[in-house]
N, C-alpha and C positions, 0 to 999 in steps of 0.2 A: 504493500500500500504506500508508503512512504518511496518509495521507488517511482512509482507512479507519480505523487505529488511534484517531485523533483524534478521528473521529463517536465510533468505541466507546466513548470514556473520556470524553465530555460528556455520551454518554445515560447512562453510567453514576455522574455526580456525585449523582442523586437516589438514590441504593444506598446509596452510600461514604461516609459522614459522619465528622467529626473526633469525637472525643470530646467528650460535655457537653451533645449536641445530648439531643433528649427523650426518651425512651426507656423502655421497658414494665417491663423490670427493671432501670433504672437503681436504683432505690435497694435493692437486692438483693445485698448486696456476696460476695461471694465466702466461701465456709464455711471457713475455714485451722484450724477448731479440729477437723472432722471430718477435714480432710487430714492432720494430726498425729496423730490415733486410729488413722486407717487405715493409714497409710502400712508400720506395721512388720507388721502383717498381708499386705498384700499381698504385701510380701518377702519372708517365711516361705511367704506361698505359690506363689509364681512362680519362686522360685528366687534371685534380682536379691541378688548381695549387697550392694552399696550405690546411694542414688539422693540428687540432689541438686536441689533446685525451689525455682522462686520466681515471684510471682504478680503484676502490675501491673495495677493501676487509676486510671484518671484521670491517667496520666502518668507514674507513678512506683512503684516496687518496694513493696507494700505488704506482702509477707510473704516470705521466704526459710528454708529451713531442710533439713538433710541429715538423712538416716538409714543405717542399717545402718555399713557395714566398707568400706573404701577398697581389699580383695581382696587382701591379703597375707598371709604369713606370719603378721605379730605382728597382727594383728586390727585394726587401727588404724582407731579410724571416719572415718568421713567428715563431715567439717564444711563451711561453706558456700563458705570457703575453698579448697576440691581442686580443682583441676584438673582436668578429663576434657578427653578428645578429641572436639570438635561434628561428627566426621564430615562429613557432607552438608549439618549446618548452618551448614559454613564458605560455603556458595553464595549464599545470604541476603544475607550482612556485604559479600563480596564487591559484588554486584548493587546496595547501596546505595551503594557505592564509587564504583561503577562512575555511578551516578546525580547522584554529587555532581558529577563531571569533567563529565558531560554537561550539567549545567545551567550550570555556567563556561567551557562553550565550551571545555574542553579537550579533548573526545572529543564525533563523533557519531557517534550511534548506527546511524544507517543508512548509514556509511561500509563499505567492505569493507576488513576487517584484512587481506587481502593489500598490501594500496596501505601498511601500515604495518609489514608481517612479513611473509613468509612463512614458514609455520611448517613445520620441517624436516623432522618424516613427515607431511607432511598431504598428502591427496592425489593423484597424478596424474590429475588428471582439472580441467577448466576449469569447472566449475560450482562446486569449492571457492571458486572464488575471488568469487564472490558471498556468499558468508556476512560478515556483518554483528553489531555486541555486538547488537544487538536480537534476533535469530536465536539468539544464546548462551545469552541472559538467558534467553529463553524457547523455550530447548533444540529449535528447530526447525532446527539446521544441516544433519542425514543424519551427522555422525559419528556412529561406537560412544561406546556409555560409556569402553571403555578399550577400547584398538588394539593392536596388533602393532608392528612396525618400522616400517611402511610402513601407513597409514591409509587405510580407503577409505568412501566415501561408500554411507549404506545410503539415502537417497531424492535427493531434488532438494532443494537448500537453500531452508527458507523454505514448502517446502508442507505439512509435516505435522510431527507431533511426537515427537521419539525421545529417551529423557535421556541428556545425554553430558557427563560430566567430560572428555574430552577437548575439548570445547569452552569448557568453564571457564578449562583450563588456555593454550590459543589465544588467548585475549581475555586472560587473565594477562599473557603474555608482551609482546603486542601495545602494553595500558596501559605494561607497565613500559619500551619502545621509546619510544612515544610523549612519553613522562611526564619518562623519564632518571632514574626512582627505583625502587628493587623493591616487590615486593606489601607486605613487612613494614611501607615506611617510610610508605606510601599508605595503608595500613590505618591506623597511628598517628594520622597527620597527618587523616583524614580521618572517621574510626570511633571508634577506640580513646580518644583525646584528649576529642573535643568532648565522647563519651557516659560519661568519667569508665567507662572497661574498663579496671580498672589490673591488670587478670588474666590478659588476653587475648593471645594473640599466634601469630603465622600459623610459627613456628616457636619451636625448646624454647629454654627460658630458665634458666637454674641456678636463677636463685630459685625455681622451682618444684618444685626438688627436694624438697624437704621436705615436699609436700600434694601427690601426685600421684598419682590411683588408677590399681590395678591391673584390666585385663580377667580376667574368666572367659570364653570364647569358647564358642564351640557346644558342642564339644568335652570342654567345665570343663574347661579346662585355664588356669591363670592366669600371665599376662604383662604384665609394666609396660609403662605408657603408650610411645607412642611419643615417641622424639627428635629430633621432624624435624631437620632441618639445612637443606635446600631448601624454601620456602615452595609449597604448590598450593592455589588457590584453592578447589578443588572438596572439600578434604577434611582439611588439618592445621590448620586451628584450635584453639589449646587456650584452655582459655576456663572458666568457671564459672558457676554459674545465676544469681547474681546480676547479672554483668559481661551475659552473655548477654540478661535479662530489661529491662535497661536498653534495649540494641537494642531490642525486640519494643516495648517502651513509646514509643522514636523514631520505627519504622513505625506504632506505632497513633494518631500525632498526626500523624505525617508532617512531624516534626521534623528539617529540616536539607536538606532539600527544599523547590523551588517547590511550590505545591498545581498544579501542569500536571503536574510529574515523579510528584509525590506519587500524583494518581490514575494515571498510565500505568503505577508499581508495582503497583498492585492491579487493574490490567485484564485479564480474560481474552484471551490471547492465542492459547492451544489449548487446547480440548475434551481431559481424559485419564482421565476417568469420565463418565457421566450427572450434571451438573450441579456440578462440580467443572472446572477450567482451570489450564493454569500461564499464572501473569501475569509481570512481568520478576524471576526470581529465587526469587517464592514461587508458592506454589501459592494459589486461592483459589476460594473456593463461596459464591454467591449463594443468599441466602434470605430470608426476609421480614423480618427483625430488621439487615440490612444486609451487609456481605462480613466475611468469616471468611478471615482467612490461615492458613496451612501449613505446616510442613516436619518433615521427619525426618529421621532422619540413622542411619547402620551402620557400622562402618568395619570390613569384613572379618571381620563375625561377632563381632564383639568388642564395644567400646562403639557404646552404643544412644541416642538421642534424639530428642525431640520440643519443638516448639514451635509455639506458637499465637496468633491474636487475635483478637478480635471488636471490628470498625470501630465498631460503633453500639455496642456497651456501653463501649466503652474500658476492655476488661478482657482480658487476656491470661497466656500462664504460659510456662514453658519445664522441660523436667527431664532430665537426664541421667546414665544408669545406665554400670554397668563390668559390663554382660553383654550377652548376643548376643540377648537375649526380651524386652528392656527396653519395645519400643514395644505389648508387650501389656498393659502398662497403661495406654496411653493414655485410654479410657474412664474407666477408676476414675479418673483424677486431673481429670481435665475435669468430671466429673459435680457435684462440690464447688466447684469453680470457678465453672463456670458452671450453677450451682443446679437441671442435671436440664435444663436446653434442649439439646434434639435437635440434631445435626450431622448429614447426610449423610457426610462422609468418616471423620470418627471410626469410624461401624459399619466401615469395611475392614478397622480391625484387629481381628488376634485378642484376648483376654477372657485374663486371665491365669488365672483359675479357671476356664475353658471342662473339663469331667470332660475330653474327650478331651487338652489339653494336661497334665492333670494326670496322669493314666493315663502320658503319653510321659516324662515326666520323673520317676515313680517307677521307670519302665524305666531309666532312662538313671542314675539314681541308683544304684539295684543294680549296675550294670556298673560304677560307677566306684568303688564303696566295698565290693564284695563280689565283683566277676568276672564272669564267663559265668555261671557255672551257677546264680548270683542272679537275674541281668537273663533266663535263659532260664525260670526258674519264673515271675518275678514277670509278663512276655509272657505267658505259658500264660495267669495269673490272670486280667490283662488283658483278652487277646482272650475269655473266656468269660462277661465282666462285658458287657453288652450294652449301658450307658448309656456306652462307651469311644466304640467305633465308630471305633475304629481302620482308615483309609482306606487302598487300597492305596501312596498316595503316603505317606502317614505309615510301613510298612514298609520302602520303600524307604529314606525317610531313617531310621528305626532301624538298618539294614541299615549307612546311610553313616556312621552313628556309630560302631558297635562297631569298625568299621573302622577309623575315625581313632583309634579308643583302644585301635588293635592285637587286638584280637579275632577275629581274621582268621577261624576256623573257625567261630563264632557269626555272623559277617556273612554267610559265606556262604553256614550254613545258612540263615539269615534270609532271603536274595536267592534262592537257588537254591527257598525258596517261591513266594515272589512270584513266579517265571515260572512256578511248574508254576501258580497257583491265575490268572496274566494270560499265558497263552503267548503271545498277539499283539502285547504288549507290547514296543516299542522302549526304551521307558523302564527297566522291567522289565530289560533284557539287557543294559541301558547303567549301570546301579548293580551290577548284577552284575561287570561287568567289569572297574568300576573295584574292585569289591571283591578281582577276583581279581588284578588288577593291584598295589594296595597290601601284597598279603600274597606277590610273587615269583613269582604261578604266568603267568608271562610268555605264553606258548603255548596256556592258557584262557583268558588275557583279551583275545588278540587272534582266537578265534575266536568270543567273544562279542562286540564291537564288532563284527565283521564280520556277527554277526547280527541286532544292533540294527541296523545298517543295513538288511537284506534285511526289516527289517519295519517301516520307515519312520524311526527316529529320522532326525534331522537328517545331511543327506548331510555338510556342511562341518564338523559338528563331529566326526562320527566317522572321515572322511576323515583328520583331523587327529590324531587319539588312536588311529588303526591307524598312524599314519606314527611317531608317539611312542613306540607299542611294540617297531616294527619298531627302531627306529634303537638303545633299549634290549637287545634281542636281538643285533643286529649288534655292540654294543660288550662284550655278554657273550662273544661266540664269538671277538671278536679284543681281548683287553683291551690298554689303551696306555698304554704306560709314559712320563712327561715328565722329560727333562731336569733334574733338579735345577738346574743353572742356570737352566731357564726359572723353573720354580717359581718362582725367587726373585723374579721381574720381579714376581709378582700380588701378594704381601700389601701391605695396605692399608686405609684409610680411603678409602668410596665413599660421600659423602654419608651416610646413617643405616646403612648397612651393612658390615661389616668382613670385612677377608681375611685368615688368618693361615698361619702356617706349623708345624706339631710334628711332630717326627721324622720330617719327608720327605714329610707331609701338609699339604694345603691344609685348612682349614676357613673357613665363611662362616657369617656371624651375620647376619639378614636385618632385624635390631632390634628385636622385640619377643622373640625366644624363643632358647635358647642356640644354640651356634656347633654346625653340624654338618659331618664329615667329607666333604669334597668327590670323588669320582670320577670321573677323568678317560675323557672319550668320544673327543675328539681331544686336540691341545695345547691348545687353548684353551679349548675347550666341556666342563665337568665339570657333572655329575651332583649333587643336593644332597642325599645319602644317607637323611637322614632323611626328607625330603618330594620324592620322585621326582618329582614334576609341576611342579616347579624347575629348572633348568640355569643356570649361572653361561655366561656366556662373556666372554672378558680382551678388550679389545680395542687398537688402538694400538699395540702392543707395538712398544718401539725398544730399543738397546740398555740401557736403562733399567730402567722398570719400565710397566706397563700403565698406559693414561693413563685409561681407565673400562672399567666391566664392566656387560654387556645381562643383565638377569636375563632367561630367557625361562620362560611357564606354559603347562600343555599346554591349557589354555583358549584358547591366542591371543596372548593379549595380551605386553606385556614394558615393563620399566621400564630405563631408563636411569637410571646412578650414575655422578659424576665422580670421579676420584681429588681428594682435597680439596686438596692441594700443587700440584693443577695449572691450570691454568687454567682458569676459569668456564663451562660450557656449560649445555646446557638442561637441564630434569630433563624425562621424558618421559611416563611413565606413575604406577602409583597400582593400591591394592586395589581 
């Protein structure tokens, strides 16, 4: 295998060139005076209230600069200075980390991180235990993106390609084993430092207090940055377009790297479009003008990002917004950049002025600034405007909006369309039900899941969300009363999330949005009032107090939190 790798990334040395070499639009430098003109346009029309970019050529930062509102309160803009969260473009910084050990012969790459971890839900199965950082970097281990308690492998490690921050987070722990240092001080010493990121950092820092934007999320609903406290490779980065764009300008020269590591970074490793691959870390696309790297980044519908580069012009950019649509402008800020040259992966995203996105967000604007009976004229107007072309999938998520913004009878006249106009629809009767699940009507929503099943939705997800309901029902009809003395073992500090106590109540704050009243299903397992598809559960419990708590989501998945006073364990999971 590694044989193979090897051929791939010497036939591919004639592609991949350093910056400087000849080039067609080398002396074509990047438009920043049209990215300045447009930029607050685009905001005004996408929605995005603050974005922050910066642009390198030839090696170095040649333009930065913010626009719009940092999503607070007091309006406070956004300068080049803010903070945002790089979501997924914490994978990137990572991967180059990871690249620097390997060419000092501190980490090989095709070792299996079992033989250096075993990672504590990975698992039970002996094929995990072949998984290798090369396999990570280049997301072909068979984990999920994010796991349950207990992890299980969706193919054979090593033959196909599936994206998994749990695999980030495996190779995370494994370096820090290996190393004897944690991610934060690896990123320093190894990233942070050399590339002059004096903004950067894989968990929160007080000095950031002062410049740090707020998300609008799907929802518009707006919530400060997160505080990590536990570092995950795969997603707490906080960081700023300039400190960020410094990176992109080290991958684009292949600065701090052998040129052997250098190209095996930008090698296609798996196929995951038509002419598009992920190579170790970033994503990249072969074209006649040389390789173009990649990434994006989400974090939970919240902050949004993108970053890029082109090998052969030795020009690249990065930007990072504080809303959930941010990578719809990918295209408008690329086209200025790079002066109108075509990309293949760029077209995948959406066009922030696409009429039908703009149609959904004067819908979704009415609901939030005037109610139902705004958002249900302004729909009507909508669907009769022909150039909208409002898709059934676009409904449904209308449907899952009004929902989350508590408009429960507008959702589900919303949804209760959509299956009369797609009755065959699993999808259809699986947004329905979660609408009617969000709004208490307990007993239509779990004979709607049971009927997205009977008409094919996904057997193991709605398997799961009929067992969600049920267990919901069963703690209505026996409600359970705890101990005030237990209560008192839970409140706490759980890494970024807190546990309190008022008048005989638990409440949990999950970090980004306020504390809500917790509801006890057994002693240990409560309910998270305001976002049902949450459950706390305590665990440990000694005469004491709770030594961590399993957030569990009715998606699946679950995160682990440590009591911070207590002794060190793993962090588990991730949005």
């Amino acid at each position: 295998m590694r044989s193979c790798v090897l051929l791939v990334g010497l036939l591919a040395l004639t592609a991949c060139r350093r910056p400087g070499a000849t080039h067609p639009h080398a002396d074509r430098p990047p438009d920043t005076a049209t990215l300045a003109h447009e930029i607050p346009r685009f905001l005004r029309t996408s929605g995005v209230p603050g974005l922050s970019m910066a642009v390198v050529r030839d090696g170095r930062v040649v333009w930065a600069q913010a626009f719009g509102t940092r999503g607070d309160s007091a309006r406070t803009p956004v300068d080049t200075a803010t903070v945002f969260e790089a979501a997924s473009l914490s994978k990137p910084v990572f991967a180059y980390l990871v690249l620097r050990l390997a060419d000092r012969g501190e980490l090989d790459l095709d070792r299996p991180l079992a033989e250096i971890l075993e990672y504590p839900r990975g698992p039970r199965d002996q094929r995990a235990r072949r998984i290798t950082a090369r396999m990570v970097l280049s997301h072909r281990t068979g984990l999920p993106n994010w796991g349950g308690e207990r992890l299980t492998l969706q193919f054979e490690p090593g033959t196909a390609y599936g994206y998994s921050g749990e695999g980030f987070l495996y190779l995370q722990k494994a370096v820090e084993r290996a190393t004897g240092q944690s991610l934060e001080a690896l990123a320093r010493r190894e990233v942070f430092e050399p590339l002059g990121m004096t903004r950067s950092s894989y968990v929160w820092q007080e000095r950031f207090e002062g410049n740090a934007a707020h998300a609008k999320d799907w929802l518009w609903r707006v919530a400060p940055i997160d505080r990590w406290v536990e570092p995950n490779a795969a997603y707490t980065l906080l960081t700023t377009a300039p400190d960020y764009a410094r990176f992109v300008a080290a991958v684009l020269a292949g600065r701090g790297l052998s040129p052997a590591t250098w190209q095996a970074l930008l090698t296609p490793v798996s196929e995951t479009s038509p002419g598009t691959a992920m190579a170790l870390g970033v994503r990249v696309e072969n074209g006649p003008d040389g390789r173009i790297f990649y990434h994006s980044g989400n974090n939970g519908r919240r902050f949004t990002c993108y970053m890029t580069g082109d090998v052969g012009r030795g020009t690249g950019f990065v930007y990072f917004t504080n809303a959930s649509n941010g990578t719809s402008l990918v295209e408008a800020l690329a086209g200025p950049v790079f002066r109108g040259a075509p990309s293949r992966h760029r077209a995948e995203y959406d066009r922030f002025d696409d009429p039908r996105l703009v149609a959904i967000r004067s819908i979704q604007r009415a609901a939030v600034e005037a109610g139902a009976d705004a958002a249900r004229a302004r729909l009507r107007t909508v669907r009769a405007d022909s150039s909208a072309h409002l898709s059934p999938d676009d409904m449904l998520a209308l449907g899952e909006f009004f929902a989350g913004r508590g408009l429960a009878p507008l959702s589900i006249e919303v949804l209760e369309q959509a299956v009369a106009d797609t009755p065959g629809s699993g999808a259809a009767r699986l947004s329905l039900a979660r609408a009617q699940e969000a709004a208490g009507r307990l007993e239509q929503a779990l004979g709607s899941y049971r009927r997205a099943q009977s008409l094919g939705a996904d057997r193991e997800e709605t398997v799961r969300l009929i067992r969600w309901v049920e267990e919901r029902l069963a703690a209505r009809a026996r409600p359970v009363a705890v101990d005030p003395r237990a209560l008192a073992r839970y409140p706490g500090r759980y890494a970024e999330r807190r546990v309190t106590l008022r008048d005989g109540r638990l409440f949990y704050s999950g970090g980004a949005y306020p504390a809500s009243p917790l509801t006890p299903m057994t002693k240990r397992l409560f309910e998270v009032a305001a976002e049902p598809t949450v459950r706390v559960r305590f665990d440990d419990v000694g005469l004491g107090s709770a030594a961590r708590i399993v957030v569990l989501y009715n998606d699946g998945t679950a995160d682990e939190a440590v009591r911070m006073n207590e002794p060190r364990r793993s962090l588990t999971s991730a949005p």
